[in-house]
Legacy VTK file of the C-alpha trace (Angstrom):
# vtk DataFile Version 3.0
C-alpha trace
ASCII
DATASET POLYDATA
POINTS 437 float
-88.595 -66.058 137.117
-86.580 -68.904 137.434
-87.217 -70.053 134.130
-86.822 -66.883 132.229
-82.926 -66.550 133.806
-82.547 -69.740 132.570
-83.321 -68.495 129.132
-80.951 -65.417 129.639
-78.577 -68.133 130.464
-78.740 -70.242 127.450
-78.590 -67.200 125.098
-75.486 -65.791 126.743
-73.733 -69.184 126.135
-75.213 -68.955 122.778
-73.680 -65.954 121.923
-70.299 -66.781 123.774
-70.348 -69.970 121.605
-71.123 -67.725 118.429
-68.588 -65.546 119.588
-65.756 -67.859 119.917
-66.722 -69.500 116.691
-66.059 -66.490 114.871
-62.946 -66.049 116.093
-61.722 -69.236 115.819
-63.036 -70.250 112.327
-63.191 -66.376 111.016
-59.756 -66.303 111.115
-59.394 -63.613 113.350
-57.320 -65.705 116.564
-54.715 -67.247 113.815
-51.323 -67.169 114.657
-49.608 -67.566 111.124
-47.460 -64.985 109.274
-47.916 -63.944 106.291
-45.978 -65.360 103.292
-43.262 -63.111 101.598
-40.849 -64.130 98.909
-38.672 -62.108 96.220
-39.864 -63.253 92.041
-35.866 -63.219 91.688
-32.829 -63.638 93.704
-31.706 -60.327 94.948
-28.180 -60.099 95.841
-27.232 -56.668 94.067
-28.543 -53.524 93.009
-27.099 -51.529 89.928
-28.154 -47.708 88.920
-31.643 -49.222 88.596
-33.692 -52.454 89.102
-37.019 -53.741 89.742
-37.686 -55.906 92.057
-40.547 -58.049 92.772
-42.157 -59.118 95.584
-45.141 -61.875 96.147
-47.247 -61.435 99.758
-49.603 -64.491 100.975
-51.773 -64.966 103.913
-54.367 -67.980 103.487
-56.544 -67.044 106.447
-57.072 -63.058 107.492
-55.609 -61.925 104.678
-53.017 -58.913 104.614
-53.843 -55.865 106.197
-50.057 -53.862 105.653
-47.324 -54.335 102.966
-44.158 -52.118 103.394
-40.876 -52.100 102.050
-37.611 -50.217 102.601
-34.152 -50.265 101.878
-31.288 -49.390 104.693
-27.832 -48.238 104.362
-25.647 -46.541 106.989
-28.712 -46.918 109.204
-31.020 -44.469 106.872
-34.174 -46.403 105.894
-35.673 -45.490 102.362
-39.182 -46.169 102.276
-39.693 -47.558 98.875
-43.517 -48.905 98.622
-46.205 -48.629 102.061
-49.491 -49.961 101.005
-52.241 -50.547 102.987
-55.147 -52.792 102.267
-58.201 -51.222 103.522
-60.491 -54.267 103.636
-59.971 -57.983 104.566
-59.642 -60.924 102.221
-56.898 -59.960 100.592
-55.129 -63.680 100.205
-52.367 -62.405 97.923
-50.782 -59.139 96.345
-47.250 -57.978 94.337
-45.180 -54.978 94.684
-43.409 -54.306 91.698
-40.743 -51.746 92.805
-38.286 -49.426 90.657
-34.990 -48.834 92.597
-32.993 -46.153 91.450
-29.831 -45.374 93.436
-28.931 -42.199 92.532
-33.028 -40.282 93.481
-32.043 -42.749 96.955
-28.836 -41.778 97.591
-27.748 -44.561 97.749
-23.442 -45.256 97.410
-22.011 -48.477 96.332
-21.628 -50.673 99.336
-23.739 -52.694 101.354
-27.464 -52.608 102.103
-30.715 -53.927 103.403
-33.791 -54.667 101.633
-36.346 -54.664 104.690
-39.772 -56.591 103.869
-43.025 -56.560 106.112
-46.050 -57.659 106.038
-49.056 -57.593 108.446
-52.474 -59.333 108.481
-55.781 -58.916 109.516
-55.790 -61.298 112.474
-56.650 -59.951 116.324
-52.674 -60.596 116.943
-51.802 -58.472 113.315
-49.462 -61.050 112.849
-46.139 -59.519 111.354
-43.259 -61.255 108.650
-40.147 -59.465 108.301
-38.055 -60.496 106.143
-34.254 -58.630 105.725
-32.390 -59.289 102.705
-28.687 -58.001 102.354
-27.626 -56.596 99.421
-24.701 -55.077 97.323
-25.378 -51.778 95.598
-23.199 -51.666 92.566
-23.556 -48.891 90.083
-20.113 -49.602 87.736
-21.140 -51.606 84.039
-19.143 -54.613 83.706
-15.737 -54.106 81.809
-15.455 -56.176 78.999
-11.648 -57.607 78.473
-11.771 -58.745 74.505
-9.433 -61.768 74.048
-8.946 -60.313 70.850
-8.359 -56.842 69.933
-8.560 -57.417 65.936
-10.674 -59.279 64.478
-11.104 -60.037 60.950
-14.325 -61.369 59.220
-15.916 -62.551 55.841
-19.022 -61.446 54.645
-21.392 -64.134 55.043
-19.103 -65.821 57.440
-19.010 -66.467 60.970
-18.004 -63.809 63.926
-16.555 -65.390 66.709
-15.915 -63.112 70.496
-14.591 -64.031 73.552
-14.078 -61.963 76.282
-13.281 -61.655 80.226
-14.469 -59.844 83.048
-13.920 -59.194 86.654
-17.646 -58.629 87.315
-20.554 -61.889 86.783
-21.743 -61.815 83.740
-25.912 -62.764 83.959
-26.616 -61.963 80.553
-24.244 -61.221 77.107
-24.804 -61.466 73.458
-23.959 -59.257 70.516
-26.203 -57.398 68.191
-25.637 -57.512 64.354
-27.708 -54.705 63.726
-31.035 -55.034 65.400
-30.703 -59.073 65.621
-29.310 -60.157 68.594
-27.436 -63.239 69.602
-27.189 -65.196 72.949
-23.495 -65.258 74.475
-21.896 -68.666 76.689
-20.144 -68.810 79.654
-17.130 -70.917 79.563
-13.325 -71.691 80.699
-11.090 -70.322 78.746
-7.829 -70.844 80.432
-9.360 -72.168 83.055
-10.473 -69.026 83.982
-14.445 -68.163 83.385
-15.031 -66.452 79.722
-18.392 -65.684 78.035
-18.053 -66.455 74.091
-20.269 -65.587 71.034
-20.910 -67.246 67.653
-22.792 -64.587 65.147
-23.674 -64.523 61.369
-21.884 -61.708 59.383
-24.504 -60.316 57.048
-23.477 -61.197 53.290
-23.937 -57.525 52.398
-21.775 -56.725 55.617
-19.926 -52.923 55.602
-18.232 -50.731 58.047
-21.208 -48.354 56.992
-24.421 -50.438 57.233
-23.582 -53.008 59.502
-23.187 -52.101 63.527
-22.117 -55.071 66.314
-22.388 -54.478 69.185
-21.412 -56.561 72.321
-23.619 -56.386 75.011
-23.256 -57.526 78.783
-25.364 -57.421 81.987
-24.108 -57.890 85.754
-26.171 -59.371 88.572
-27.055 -55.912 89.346
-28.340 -55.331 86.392
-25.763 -52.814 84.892
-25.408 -52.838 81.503
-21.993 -52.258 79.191
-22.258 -52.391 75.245
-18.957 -52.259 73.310
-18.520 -51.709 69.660
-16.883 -54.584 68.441
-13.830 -54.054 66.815
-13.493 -56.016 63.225
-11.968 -55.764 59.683
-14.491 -57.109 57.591
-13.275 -59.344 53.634
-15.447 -58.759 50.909
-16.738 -61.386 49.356
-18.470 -62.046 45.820
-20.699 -64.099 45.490
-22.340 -65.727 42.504
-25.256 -65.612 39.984
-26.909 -68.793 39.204
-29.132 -69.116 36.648
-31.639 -72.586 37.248
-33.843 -73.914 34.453
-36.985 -74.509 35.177
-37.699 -77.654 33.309
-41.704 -78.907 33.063
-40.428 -82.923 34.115
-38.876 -81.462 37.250
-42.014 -79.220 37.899
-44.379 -82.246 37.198
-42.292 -84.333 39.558
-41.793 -82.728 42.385
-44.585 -80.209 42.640
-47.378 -82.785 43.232
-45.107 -84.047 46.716
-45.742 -80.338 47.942
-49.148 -79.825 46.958
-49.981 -83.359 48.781
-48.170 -81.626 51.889
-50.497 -78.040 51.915
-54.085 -78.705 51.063
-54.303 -75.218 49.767
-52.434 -75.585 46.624
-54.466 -77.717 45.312
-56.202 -77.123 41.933
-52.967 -74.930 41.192
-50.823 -74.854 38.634
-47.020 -76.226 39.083
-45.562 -73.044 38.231
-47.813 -71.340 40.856
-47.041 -74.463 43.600
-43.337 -73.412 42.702
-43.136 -70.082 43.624
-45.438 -70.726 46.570
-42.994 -73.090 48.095
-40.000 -71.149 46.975
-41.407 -68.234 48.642
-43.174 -68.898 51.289
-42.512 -72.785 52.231
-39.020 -71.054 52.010
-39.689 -68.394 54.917
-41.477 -71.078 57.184
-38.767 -73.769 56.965
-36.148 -71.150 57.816
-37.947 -70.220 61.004
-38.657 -73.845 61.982
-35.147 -74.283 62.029
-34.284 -70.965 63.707
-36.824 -72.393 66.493
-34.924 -75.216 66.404
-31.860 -73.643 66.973
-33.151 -71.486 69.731
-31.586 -73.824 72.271
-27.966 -74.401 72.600
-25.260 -76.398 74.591
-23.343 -74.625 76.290
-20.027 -75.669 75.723
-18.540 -76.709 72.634
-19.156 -80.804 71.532
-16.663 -80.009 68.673
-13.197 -80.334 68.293
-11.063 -79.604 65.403
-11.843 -78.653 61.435
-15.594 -80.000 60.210
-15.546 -82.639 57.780
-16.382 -82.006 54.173
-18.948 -85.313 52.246
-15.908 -87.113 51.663
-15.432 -87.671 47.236
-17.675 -85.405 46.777
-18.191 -82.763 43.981
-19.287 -79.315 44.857
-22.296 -78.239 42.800
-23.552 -75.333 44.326
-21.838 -72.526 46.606
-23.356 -70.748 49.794
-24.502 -67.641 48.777
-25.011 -68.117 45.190
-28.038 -65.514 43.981
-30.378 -68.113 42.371
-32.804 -67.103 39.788
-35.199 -69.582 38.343
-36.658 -69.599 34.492
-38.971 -70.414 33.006
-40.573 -70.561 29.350
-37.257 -67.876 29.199
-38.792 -65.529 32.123
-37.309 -65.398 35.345
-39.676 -66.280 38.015
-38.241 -66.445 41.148
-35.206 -66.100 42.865
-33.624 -67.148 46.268
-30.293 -66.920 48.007
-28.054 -70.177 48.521
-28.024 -71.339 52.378
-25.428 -74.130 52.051
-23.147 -76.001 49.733
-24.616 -78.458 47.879
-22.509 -81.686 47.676
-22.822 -84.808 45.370
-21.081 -88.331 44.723
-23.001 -91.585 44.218
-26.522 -91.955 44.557
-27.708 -92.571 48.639
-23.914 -91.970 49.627
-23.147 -91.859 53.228
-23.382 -89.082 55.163
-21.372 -88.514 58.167
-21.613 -86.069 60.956
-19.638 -83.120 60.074
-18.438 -83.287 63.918
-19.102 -84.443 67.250
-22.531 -83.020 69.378
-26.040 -83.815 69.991
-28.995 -84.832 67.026
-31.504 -82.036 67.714
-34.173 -82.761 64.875
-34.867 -85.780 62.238
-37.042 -85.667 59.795
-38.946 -84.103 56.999
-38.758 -80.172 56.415
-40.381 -78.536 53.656
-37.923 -77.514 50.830
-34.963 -79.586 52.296
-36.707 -82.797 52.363
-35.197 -85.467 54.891
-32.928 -83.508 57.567
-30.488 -84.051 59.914
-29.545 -81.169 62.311
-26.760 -81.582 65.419
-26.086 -79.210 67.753
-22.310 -78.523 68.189
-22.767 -76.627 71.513
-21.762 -72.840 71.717
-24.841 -71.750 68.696
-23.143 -74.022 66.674
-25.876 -76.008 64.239
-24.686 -78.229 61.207
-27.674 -79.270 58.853
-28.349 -81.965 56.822
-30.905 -82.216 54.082
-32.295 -84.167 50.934
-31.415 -87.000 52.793
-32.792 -90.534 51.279
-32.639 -92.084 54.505
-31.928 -90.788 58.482
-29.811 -93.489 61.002
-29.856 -91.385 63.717
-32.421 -90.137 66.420
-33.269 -86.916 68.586
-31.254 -86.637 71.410
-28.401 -88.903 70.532
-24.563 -87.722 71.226
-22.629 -88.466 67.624
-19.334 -88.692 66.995
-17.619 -86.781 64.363
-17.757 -89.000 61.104
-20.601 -91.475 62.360
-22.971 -92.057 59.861
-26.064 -90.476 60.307
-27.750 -91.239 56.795
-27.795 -91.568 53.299
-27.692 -88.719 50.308
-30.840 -88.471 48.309
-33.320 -86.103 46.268
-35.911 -85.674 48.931
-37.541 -82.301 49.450
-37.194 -79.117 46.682
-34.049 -81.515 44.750
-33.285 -82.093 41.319
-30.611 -84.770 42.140
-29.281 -86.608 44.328
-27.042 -84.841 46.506
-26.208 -83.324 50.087
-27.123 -80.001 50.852
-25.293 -78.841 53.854
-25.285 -75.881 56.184
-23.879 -74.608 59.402
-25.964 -72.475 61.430
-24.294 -69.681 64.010
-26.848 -67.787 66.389
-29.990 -69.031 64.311
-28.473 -67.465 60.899
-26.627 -69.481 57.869
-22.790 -69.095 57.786
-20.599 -70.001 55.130
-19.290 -73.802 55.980
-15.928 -73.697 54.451
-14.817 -71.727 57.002
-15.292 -74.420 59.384
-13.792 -76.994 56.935
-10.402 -74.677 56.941
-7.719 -75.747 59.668
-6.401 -72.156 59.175
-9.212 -70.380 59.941
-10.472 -71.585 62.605
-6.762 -71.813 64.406
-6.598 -67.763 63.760
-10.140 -67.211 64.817
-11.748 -69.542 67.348
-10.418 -69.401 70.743
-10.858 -72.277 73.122
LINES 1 438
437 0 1 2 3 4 5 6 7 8 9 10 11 12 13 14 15 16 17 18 19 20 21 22 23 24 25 26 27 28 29 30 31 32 33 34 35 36 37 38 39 40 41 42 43 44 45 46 47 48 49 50 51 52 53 54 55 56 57 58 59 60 61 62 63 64 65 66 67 68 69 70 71 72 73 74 75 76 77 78 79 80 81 82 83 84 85 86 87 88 89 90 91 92 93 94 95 96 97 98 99 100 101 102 103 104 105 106 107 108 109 110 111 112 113 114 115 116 117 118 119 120 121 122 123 124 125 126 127 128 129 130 131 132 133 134 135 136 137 138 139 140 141 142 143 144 145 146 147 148 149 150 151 152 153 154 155 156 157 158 159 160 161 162 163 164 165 166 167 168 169 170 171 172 173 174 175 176 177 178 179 180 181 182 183 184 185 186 187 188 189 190 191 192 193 194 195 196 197 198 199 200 201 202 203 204 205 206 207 208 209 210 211 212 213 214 215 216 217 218 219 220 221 222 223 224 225 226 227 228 229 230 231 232 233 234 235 236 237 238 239 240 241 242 243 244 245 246 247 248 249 250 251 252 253 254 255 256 257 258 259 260 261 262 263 264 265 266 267 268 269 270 271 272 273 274 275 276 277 278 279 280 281 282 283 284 285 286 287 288 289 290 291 292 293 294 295 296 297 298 299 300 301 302 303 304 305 306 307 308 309 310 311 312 313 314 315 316 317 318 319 320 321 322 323 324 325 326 327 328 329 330 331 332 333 334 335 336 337 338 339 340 341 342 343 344 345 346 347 348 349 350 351 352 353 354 355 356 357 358 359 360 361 362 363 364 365 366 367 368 369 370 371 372 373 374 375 376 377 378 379 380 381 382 383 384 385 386 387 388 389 390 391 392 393 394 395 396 397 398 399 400 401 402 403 404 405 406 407 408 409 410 411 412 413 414 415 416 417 418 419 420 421 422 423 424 425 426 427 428 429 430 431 432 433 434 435 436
């Protein structure tokens, strides 16, 4: 008898022992909250945002996730889930908050967060996040009220507002452009650099300037402009068999698939679409901007230089008296003695070096703002990535490398990711009646 109590004994501590482990190391005695944190700071609320919301526990998991927002002591529920099973380490609520189906008013609120776990104690986080409901778009204050630009040129807006500006740009039709925040004044401004289209028309071609608040309302303003016509030219370029026989073998050694062909065929493959892939390497390139302005003053022009091709010029190529191909001048090509010097057009920050398709040898610097100036056929490059330049330091020498007959420059200046015509920037007048600092 003795012995078999003894046995009860032992199997009750066993199972007191079993019990207790369970407890301890299932996770359901833990004393830890759960984790909750916001995916974005939350400060205001416009006429509708989304707001998400990440939920941890590590050890029981979450049992209860609820949400609400509170204003003149009326709580909104806006998400209650409950997790029917445990082991759920992590979730998201991705909530929609429109004002106006809340009734909400503009004022202040609270964004009220809990969450609850699976532990014996149902452990509870709440979290209480005060907020500003603000349902009014941002005004936009233009710094100019007339503004007049050339086709192909460069658009330039600045404007004010009362409100924080998270977010501006323009579009130019369905192509949108970043915006900057800056002192103008010393007082904060948000300013734009944009390509005008070179077929630009009161008609065709709609910008539009668009601004977001920290609550996430959103303005868009026509933008007032008178736009210049411009004409541009028609360039006929001879196709000679020397230049095709000299430079086409460089470009098939670069793409392995146009080998075997001809050096017509290599020719309008690069012209075409070596053309289209350089362009959006350097719009990559130009993704990323300073922002503030590294220039000062007018850009300088390739000092005793000749001009021997315009931006814009319609280009189209023959051959054996048939036109070929054609293409559309980016820059103004420049020429004065072989491997000349080639200075930075102004002050700001070497971006990329090095060869680039059609354009050979480049050189591009970022000016700050969307600002780009470009460089190419270059013979030899004395600069690096990442280095600040001056405005006339020497960043190279003038050469033939790349898609060139000669030896020349070929330069460009780059607003928003799109090529603008550079003797804008080279006129003291124009950029005194249209830049703003």
């Amino acid at each position: 008898m003795k012995k078999f109590s003894l046995h009860i004994k032992i199997v009750a501590a066993f199972l007191v022992i079993a019990a207790v482990g369970w407890l301890l190391f299932g996770s359901y005695v833990e004393l830890g909250k759960p984790g909750i944190k916001f995916a974005q700071d939350v400060t205001a609320v416009g006429r509708q945002k989304t707001l998400e919301i990440n939920f941890s526990d590590s050890q029981s998991g979450l049992s209860h996730l609820k949400v609400e927002i509170v204003q003149d002591n009326k709580d909104r529920v806006l998400a209650d889930r409950i997790i029917p099973s445990k082991g759920k380490k992590q979730d998201i609520l991705s909530i929609t908050v429109n004002t106006a189906d809340l009734k909400l008013h503009d004022g202040p609120a609270t964004i009220k967060v809990s969450a609850t776990d699976y532990s014996l104690f149902r452990n509870q986080n709440i979290l209480f996040q005060s907020i500003r409901i603000d349902t009014i778009p941002p005004q936009i204050n233009l710094l100019k009220t007339v503004n007049y630009i050339n086709q192909g040129g460069t658009g330039y807006i600045a404007y004010q507002s009362p409100e924080k500006i998270t977010d501006t740009g323009v579009y130019v039709n369905d192509y949108f452009v970043p915006g900057y925040s800056t002192l103008i004044d010393n007082k904060v401004s948000y300013v734009i650099c944009f390509a005008v289209p070179m077929d630009a028309d009161k008609t065709k071609t709609k910008i539009i300037i668009f601004a977001r608040d920290d609550a996430g309302n959103v303005t868009n303003l026509s933008f007032p402009y008178v736009i210049k016509t411009k004409k541009f030219r028609r360039d006929k370029m001879n196709l000679s068999e020397s230049f095709l026989q000299q430079k086409m073998p460089e470009f098939q050694a670069m793409i392995p698939s146009l080998q075997g062909k001809t050096s017509l065929e290599v020719f309008t493959h690069i012209n075409s679409q070596t053309r289209n892939e350089n362009f959006l390497t350097i719009q990559n390139i130009c993704k990323k901007s300073t922002p503030k302005a590294l220039w000062e003053g007018t850009f300088l022009r390739m000092g005793n230089a000749a001009t021997m091709a315009l931006y814009g010029d319609n280009r189209y190529y023959v051959y054996d008296r048939k036109t070929v191909a054609t293409s559309v001048h980016n820059g103004i090509d420049l020429a004065s003695n072989a491997q000349a010097p080639i200075e930075a057009s102004n002050s700001g920050i070497v971006v990329f070096t090095g060869a680039l398709g059609i354009y050979g040898n480049t050189v591009i610097i970022d000016h700050g703002l969307g600002l780009f100036s470009l460089y190419a056929h270059l013979s030899v490059i004395n600069t690096s990535p990442g280095k600040n330049v001056m405005k006339g330091e020497k960043i190279g020498n003038s050469g033939m490398s790349g898609l060139a007959g000669g030896d020349h420059l070929h330069f460009s200046i780059l607003a928003g990711g799109q090529f603008v015509n550079p003797t804008e920037w080279w006129d003291p007048h124009w950029i005194k009646n249209n830049i703003i600092r």
